[in-house]
DODOMI-988942 format. One record per atom (N, C-alpha, C, CB): x, y, z; residue in one letter. Coordinates in pm, whole numbers, plus 50000, padded with zeros to 5 digits. Atoms other than C-alpha are relative to their C-alpha. Glycine has a CB too. Layout:
BEGIN
XYZA/...
END
This chain:
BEGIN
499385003349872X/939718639094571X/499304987850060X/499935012250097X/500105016149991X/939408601794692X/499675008050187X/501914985649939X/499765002549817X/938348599395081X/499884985350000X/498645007950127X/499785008949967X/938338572095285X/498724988749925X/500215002650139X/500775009750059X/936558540395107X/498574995050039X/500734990550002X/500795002849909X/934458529695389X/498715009350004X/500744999950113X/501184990149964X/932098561795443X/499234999649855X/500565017450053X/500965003650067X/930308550095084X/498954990450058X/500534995749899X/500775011149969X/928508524395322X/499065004050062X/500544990550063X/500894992049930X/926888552195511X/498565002149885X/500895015250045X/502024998250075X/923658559495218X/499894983649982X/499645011649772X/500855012150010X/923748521195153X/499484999850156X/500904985249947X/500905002549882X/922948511695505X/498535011350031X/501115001250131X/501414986549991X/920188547695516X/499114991049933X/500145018649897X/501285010150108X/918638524895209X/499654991850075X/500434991149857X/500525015849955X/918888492895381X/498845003650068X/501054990150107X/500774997649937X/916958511595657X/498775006949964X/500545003750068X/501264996050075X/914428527495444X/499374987249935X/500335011349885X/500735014350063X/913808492195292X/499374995450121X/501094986949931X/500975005649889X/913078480495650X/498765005550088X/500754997050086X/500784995349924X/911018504495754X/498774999049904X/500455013150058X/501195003550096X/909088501595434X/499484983350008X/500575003649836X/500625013849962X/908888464495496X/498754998750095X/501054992150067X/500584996649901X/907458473895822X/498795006050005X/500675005350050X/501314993150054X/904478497095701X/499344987949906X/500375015749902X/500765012450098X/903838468695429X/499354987350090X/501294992049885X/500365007249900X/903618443195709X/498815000850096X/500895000450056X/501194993349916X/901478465295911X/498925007349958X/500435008250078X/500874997250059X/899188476395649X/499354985549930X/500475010749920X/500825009450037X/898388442495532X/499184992150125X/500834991249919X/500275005249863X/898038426895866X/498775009650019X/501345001550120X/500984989049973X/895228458095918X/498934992449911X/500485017249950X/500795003950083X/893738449195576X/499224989750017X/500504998949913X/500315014949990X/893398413895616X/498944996550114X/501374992150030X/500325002349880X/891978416995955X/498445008649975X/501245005550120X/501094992150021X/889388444595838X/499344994249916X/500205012249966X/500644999350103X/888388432595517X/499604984449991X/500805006949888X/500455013349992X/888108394795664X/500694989849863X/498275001249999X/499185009950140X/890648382095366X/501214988650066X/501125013649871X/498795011549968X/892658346795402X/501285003349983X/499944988249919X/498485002250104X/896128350695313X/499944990549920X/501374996650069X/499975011250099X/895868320395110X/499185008549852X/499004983950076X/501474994950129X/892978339794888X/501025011149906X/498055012450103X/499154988950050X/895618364894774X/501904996850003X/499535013850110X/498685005050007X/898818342894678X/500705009849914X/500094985549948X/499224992450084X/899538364994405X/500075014750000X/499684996849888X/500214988350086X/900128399694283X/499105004250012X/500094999849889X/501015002150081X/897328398494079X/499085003950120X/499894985249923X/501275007849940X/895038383294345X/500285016450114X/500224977450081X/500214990949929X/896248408394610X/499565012349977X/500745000750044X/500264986250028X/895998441394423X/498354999649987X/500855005549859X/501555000550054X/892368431394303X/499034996950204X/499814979949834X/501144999149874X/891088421894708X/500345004150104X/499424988850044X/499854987649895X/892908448994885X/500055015949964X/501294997750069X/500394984950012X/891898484694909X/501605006249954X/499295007550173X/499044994949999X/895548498294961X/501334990249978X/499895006850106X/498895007050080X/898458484994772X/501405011550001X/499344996249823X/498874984850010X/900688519394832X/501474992050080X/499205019150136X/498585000449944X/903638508395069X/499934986749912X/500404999950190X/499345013550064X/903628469994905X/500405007849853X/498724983949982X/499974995650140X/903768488894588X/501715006049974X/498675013049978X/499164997249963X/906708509094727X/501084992649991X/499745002750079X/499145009649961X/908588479494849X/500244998349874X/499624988550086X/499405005750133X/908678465794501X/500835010649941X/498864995449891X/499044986750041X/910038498794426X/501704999950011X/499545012450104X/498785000849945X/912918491594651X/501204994249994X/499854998450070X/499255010650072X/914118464294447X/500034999949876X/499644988850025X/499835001450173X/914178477894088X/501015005450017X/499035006649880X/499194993750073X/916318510693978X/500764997250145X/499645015149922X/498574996449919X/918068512594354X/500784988749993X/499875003950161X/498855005050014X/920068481594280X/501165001149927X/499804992649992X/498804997050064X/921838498994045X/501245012850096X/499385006149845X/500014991649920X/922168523894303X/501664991350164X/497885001650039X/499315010949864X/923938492094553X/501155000749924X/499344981350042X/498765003750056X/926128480494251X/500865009649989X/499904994749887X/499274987950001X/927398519094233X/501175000950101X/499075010850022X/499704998349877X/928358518394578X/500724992150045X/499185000850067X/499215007750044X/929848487594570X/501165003749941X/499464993949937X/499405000750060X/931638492394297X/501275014749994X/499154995849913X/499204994249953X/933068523594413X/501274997650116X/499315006650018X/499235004949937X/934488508794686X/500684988749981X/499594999950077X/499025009950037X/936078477194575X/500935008049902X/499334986549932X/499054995150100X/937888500294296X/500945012250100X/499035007349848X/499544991949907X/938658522294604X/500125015749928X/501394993450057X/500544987450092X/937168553794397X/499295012250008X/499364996449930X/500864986849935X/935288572394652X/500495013549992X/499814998650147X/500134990049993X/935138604394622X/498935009650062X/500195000549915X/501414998549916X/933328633594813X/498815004549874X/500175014650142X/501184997250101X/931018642094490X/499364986950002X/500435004949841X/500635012750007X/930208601594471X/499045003350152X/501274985149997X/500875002849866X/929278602394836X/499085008950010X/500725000250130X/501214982350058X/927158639394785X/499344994149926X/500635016449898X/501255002850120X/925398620294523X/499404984850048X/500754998949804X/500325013049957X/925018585794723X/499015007350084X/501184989650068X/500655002849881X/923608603094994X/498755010949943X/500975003450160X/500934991950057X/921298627294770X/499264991949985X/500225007449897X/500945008550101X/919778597394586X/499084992250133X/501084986649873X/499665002849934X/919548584094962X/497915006450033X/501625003650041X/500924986749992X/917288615495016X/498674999549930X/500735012449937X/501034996350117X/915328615794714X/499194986549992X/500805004249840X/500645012650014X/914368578794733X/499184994850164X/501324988949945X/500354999549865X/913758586995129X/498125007749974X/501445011450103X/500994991150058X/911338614294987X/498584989049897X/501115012149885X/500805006450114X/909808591794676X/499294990650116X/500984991549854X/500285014049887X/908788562595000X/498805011350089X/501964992450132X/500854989049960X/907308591695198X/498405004349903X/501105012449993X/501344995250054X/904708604994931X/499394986749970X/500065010349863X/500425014550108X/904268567794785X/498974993350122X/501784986049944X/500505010449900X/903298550295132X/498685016550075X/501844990450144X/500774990049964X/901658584695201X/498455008649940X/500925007050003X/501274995950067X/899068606395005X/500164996549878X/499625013850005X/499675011050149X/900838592494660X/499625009249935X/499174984249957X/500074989150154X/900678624594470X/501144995749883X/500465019150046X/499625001950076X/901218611794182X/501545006049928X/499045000949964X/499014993950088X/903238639794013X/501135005550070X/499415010549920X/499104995649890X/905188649094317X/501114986150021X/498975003950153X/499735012949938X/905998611694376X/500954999649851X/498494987150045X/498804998550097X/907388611994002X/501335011449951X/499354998949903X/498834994249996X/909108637394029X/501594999050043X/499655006550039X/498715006649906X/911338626194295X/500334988749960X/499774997650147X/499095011050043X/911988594394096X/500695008449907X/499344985949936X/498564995150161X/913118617293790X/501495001650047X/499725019849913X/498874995949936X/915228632194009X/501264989850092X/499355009250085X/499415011250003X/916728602394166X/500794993149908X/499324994450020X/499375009350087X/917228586393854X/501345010249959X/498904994449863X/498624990750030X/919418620793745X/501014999950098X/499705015049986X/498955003849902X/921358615994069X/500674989349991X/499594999150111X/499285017950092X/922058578093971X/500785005749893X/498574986449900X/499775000150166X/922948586893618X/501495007550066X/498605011049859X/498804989749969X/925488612993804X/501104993550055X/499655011250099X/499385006449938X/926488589194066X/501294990149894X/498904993250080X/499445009150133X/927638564493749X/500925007049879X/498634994349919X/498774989250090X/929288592293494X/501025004150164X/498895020849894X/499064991649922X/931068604393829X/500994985350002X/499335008450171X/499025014350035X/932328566993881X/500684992849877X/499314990250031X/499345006550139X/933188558293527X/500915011649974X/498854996449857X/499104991550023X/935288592593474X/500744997450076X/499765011349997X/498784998049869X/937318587093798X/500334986049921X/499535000750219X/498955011050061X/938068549393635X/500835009749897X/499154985249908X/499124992950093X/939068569093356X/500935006450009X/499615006249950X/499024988350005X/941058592793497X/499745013549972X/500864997849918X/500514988950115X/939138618193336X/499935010150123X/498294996649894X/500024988449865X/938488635893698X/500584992550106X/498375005950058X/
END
């Protein structure tokens, strides 16, 4: 069952806003760092340079997060809606992954339990994987 096209834009924008708020902790944890630990910005152009002369690398670490697997996550969402394909299982699984990547940002910028923190990507990624077989069967016809 197809709903209206539009309400797929509701978990992108949740993301967008989990990207900005993670921006926001990254911003405000380096700004801290920098200020505590007496480091130039210039001294730490890279990567590299930053991970090695700052203590905490958790939310920047995050952020980069925010820009790998969930763009497949955008193009889904997208691509549901230009094919006009929504459905409420797509959107149940947009706004799960929504959840789970809300969750993965939480432990990551937080205490960063490791195995807790991967978990909630596994799980993410199985929500993706769902989101994508649910969208390629509905091209199909198949459901």
């Amino acid at each position: 069952m197809t709903v209206n096209p539009l309400v797929i834009w509701a978990p992108v924008f949740a993301m967008m806003a989990l990207v900005l708020v993670v921006a926001y902790l990254t911003f405000r944890e380096r700004v801290r760092q920098f200020k505590a630990l007496r480091v130039h910005p210039q001294k730490v152009s890279t990567r590299s340079e930053f991970a090695a002369a700052l203590k905490d690398t958790r939310c920047a670490d995050n952020f980069s997060n925010l820009f790998e697997t969930p763009v497949m996550f955008y193009v889904a969402c997208t691509g549901l809606y230009v094919t006009q394909t929504v459905s409420i299982g797509a959107l149940v699984l947009a706004c799960l992954y929504v959840l789970l990547r809300v969750g993965h940002s939480v432990v990551h910028c937080g205490r960063n339990v490791v195995f807790t923190r991967f978990k909630l990507f596994a799980a993410s990624m199985l929500v993706l994987l769902g989101l994508w077989l649910v969208w390629g069967l509905t091209l199909l016809h198949v459901i």
